[in-house]
C-alpha atoms as one frame of an Amber mdcrd trajectory, in Angstrom:
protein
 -25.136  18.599 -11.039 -21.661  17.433 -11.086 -20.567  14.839  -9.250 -16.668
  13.487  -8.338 -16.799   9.402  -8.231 -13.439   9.530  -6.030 -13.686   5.605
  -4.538 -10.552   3.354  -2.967 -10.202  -0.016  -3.615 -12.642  -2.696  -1.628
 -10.398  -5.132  -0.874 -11.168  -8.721  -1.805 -14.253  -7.568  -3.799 -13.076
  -5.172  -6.708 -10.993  -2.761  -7.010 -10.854   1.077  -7.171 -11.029   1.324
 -10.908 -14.120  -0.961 -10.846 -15.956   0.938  -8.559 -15.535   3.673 -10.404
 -16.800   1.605 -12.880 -20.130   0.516 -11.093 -20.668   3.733  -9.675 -20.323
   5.744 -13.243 -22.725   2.910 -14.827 -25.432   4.025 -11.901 -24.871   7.762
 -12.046 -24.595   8.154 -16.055 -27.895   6.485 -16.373 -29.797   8.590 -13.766
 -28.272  11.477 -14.547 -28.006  11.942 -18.013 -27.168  15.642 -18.293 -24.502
  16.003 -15.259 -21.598  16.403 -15.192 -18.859  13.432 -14.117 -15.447  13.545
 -13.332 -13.802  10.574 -11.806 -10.544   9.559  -9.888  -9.663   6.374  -8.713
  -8.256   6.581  -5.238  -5.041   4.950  -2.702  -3.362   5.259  -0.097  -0.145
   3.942  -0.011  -2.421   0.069   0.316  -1.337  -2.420  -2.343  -1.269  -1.036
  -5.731  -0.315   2.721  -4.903   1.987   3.254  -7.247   0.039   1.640 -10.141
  -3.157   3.465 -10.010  -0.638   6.545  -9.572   1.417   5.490 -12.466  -2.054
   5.251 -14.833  -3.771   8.222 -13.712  -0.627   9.962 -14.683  -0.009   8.151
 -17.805   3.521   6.817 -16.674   5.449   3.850 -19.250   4.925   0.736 -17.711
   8.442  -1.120 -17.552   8.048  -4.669 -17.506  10.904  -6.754 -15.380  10.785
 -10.751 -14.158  11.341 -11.095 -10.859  10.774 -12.968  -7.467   7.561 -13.782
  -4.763   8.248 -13.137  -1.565   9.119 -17.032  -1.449  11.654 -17.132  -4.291
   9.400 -18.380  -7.119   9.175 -16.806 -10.207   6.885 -13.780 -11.438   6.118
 -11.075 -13.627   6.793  -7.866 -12.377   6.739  -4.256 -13.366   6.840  -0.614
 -12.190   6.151   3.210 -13.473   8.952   5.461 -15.098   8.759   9.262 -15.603
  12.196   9.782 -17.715  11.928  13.698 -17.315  12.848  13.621 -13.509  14.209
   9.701 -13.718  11.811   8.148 -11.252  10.673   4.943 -11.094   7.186   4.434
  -9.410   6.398   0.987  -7.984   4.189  -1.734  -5.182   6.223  -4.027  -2.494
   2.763  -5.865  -3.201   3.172  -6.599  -6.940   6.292  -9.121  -6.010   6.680
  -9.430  -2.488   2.752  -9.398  -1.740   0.590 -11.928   0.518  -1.594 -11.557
  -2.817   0.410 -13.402  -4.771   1.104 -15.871  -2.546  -1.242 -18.665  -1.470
  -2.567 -18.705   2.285  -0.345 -21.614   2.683   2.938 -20.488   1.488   3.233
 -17.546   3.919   6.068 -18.255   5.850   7.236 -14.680   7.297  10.623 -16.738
   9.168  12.062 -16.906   5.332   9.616 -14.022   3.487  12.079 -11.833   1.635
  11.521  -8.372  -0.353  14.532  -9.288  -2.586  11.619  -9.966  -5.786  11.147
  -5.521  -5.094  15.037  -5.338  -4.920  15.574  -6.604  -8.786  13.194  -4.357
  -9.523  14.628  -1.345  -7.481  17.672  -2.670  -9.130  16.599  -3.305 -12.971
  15.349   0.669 -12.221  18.642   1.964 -11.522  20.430   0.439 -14.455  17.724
   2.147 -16.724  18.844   5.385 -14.625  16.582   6.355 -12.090  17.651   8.557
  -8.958  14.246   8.397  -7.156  12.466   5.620  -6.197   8.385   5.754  -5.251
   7.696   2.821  -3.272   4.359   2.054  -2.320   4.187  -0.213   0.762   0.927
  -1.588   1.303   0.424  -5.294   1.011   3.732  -6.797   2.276   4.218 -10.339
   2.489   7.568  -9.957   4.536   8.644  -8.382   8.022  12.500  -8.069   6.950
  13.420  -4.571   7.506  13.734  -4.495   3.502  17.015  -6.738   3.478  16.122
  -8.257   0.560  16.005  -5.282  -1.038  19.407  -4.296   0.026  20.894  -7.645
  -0.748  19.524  -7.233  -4.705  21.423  -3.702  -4.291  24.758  -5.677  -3.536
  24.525  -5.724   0.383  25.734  -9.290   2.136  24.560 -10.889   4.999  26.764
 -12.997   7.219  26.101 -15.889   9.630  27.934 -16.357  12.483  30.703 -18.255
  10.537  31.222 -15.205   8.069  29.254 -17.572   5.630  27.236 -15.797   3.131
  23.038 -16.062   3.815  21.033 -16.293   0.770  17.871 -14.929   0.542  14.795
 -16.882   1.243  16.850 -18.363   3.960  14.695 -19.397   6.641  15.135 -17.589
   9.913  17.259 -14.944   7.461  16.821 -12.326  10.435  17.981 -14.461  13.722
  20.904 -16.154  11.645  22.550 -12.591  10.435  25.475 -11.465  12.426  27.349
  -9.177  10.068  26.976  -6.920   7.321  29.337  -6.713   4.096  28.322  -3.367
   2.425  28.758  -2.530  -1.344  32.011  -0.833  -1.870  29.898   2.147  -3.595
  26.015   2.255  -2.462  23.512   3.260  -5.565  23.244   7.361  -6.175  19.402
   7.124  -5.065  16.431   8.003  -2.801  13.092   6.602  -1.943   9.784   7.975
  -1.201   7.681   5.581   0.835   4.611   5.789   0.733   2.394   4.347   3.423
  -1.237   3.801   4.830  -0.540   3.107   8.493   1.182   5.450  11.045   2.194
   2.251  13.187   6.403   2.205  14.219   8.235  -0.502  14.100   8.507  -1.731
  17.453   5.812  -1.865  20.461   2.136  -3.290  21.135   0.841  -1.414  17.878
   4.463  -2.474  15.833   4.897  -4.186  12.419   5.201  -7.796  14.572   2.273
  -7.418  17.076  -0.270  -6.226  14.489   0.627  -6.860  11.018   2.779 -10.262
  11.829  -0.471 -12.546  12.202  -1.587 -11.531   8.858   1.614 -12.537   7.333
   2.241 -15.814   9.324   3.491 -15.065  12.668   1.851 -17.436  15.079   1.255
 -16.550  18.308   3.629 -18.406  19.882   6.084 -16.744  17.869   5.490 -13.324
  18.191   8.083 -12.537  20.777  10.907 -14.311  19.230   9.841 -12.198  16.219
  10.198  -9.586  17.982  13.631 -10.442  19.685  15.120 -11.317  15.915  14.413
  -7.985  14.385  15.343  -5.640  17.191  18.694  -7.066  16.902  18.621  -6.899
  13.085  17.787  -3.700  13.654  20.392  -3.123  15.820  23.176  -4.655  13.213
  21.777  -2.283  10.551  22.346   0.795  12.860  25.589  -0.476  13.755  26.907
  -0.700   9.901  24.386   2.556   9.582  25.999   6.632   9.537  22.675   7.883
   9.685  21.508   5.227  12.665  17.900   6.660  11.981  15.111   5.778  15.039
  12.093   3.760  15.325   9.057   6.301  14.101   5.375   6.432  13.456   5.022
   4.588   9.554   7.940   2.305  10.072   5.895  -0.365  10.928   4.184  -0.425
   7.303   5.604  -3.471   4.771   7.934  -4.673   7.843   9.790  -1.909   8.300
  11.056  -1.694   4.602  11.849   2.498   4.928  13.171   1.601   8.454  15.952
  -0.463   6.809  16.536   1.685   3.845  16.707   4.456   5.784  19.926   3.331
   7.273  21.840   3.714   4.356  20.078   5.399   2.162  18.292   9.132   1.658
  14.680   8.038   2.732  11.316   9.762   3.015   8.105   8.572   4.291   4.916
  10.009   3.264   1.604   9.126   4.058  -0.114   7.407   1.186  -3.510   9.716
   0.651  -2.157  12.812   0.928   0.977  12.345  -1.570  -1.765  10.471  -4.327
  -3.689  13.753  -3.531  -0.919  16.256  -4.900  -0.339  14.311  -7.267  -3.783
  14.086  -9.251  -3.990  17.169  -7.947  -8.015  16.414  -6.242  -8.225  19.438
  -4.565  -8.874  21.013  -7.605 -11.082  18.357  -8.655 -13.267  18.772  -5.097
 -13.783  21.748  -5.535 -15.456  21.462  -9.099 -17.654  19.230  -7.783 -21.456
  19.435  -5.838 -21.051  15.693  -5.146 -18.421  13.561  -4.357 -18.918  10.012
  -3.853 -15.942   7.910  -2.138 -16.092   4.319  -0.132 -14.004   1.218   0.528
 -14.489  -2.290   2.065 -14.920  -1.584   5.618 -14.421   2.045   7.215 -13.399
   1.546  10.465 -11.257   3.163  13.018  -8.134   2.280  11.048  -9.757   4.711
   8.176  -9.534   7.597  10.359  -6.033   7.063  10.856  -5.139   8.589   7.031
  -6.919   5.926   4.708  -8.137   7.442   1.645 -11.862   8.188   2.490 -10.793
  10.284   5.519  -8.595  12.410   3.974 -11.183  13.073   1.724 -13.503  13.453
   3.832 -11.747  16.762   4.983 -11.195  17.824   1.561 -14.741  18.221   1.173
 -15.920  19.776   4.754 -12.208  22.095   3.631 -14.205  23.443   0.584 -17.850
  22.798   1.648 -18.917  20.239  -0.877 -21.493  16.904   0.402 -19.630  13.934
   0.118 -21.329  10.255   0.319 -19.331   7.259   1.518 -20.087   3.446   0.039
 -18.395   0.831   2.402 -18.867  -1.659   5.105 -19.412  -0.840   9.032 -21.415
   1.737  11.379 -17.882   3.707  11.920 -18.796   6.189   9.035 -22.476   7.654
  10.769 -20.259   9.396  13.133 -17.582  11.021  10.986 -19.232  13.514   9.032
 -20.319  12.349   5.912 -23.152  13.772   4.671 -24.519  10.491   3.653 -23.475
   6.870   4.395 -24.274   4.060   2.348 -23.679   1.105   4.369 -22.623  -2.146
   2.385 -24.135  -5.621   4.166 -21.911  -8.252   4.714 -20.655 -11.071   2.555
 -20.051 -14.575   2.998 -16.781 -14.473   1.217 -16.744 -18.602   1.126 -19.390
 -18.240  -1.336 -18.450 -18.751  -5.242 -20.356 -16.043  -6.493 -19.669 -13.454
  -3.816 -17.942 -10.625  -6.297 -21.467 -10.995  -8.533 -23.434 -10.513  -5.245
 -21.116  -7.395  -4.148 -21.821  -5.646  -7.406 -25.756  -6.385  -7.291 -25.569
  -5.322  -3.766 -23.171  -2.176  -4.238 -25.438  -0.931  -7.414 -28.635  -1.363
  -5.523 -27.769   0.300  -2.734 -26.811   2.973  -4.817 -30.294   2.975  -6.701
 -32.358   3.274  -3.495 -30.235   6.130  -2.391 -31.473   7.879  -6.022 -34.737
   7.061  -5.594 -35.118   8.147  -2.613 -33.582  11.749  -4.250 -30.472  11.637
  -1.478 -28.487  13.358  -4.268 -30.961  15.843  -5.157
């Protein structure tokens, strides 16, 4: 038998290397003379570019920078010198996790702790930039990240705006740009296919889990379409609202504006790269799984995508996760997860003990057989 143990992250609980982890403990033990061959899997959700960066055996570069609030912290990202790209997360500096619930503040949330990274990148001489998206703290249309590339922001006075300013977006009224912009492109990578603007935007569905209030929403909504609207206007490419804008508060949508800009959905890029075709189709098994699938997996989360690898080259594929959504989707077999009480202390021992058993009853009762 040879099995592929090909899971995504399970947010809050562990993440994909660990489940790997669990899973391989499980497997190994019951079956001793298989074959395994295992692949940690993302999306373009926090820590993309990371898990890329390891499974290809990238130098880690390590960089101080800034939280999404100003305050110092260590930050890092990937470099491949051959083609002089840097690989790295919006989520490792300007990430709700590494802020506390009560310091989200979205009104002042910048991305300018990504821009000294982008920035630190470019001085070491990269002319491609892999920027995973997932895990934003900030809905600023990435003007932080311009500002640490030398772009100024102007209030209505023609006073400068620092970053971290509160209300940075409604108080901007003009743009200073660098007399020469960086030689350099990004690839965004994303797991959503959400624009920017609209009932399923960055502000209506993402804002409440950065901070937006309800009351606020629309104001929100007012501030960046005319931030948007001052970036097109000090834009050449004035590049439109599209589906995977709406991912890290429109970070490509503002980058785009000035600078060579790509989006690419999350799964199928990490895909290419660790080349898992080839690794499905080695395989009788695959196991995958994640923290809840749901509706949102279908639209290009991890597990989908390869979900339809497998039916593609006619291998049975088991998914471990959370939710009913899964029985319906093709799987050969679903493991369903129960819930946890996440206010408990010792809820990450009770996932394991609950993730390993459930894979033990589905051996013993010879599912993989």
């Amino acid at each position: 038998m040879r099995f592929l143990i090909a899971p995504n992250a399970y947010k809050g609980t562990f993440t994909a290397l660990e489940a790997v982890a669990l899973i391989e403990e499980v497997l190994v033990h019951s079956y001793p003379s298989s074959q395994f061959t295992s692949q940690a899997l993302a999306d373009g959700g926090d820590g993309t570019c990371a898990l890329l960066a390891d499974s290809l055996g990238l130098e880690r570069i390590d960089c101080l920078s800034l939280n999404a609030i100003g305050q110092p912290i260590p930050g890092f990202y990937a470099w491949e010198p051959s083609s002089k790209t840097a690989f790295l997360d919006v989520s490792t500096c300007s990430g709700l996790g590494v802020l506390p619930t009560y310091a989200r503040e979205p009104s002042l949330a910048s991305t300018f702790g990504t821009g000294i990274l982008i920035q630190h990148a470019i001085q070491k001489g990269a002319k491609h930039l892999i920027l995973g998206l997932g895990g934003s703290a900030t809905i600023d249309l990435g003007a932080g990240i311009l500002q640490a590339l030398g772009f100024l922001f102007l209030d209505q006075y023609g006073r400068e705006i620092p970053a971290f300013s509160p209300e940075f977006l409604k108080r901007s009224r003009h743009i200073q740009r660098p007399l020469r912009l960086p030689e350099v492109s990004f690839t965004c990578l994303c797991d959503v296919r959400n624009p920017f603007f609209g009932p399923k935007g960055a502000v209506r569905v993402f804002g409440p889990q950065k901070g937006v209030k309800e009351a606020e929403i629309e104001a929100t909504e007012v501030s960046t379409a005319d931030f948007v609207d001052l970036l097109q206007r000090k834009s050449s490419n004035r590049i439109l609202d599209q589906p995977g804008f709406g991912a890290a508060g429109g970070i490509a949508f503002g980058l785009a504006q000035f600078f060579p800009c790509q989006l690419e959905f999350g799964a199928l890029y990490f895909f290419e790269q660790v080349n898992l075709e080839e690794k499905v189709r080695q395989a009788d098994w695959i196991l995958t799984g994640e923290g809840q699938y749901d509706a949102q997996s279908e639209a290009g989360k991890a597990c989908y995508e390869l979900l339809q690898l497998a039916r593609k080259e006619g291998k049975k594929i088991a998914l471990i996760a959370s939710g009913k959504e899964g029985y319906n989707s093709g799987f050969n077999t679903v493991l369903e997860l129960p819930a946890l009480d996440f206010g408990q202390p010792d809820f990450k021992k009770k996932a394991r003990e609950q993730f390993q058993g459930l894979l033990r009853e589905a051996i013993s009762n010879k599912v993989f057989d």
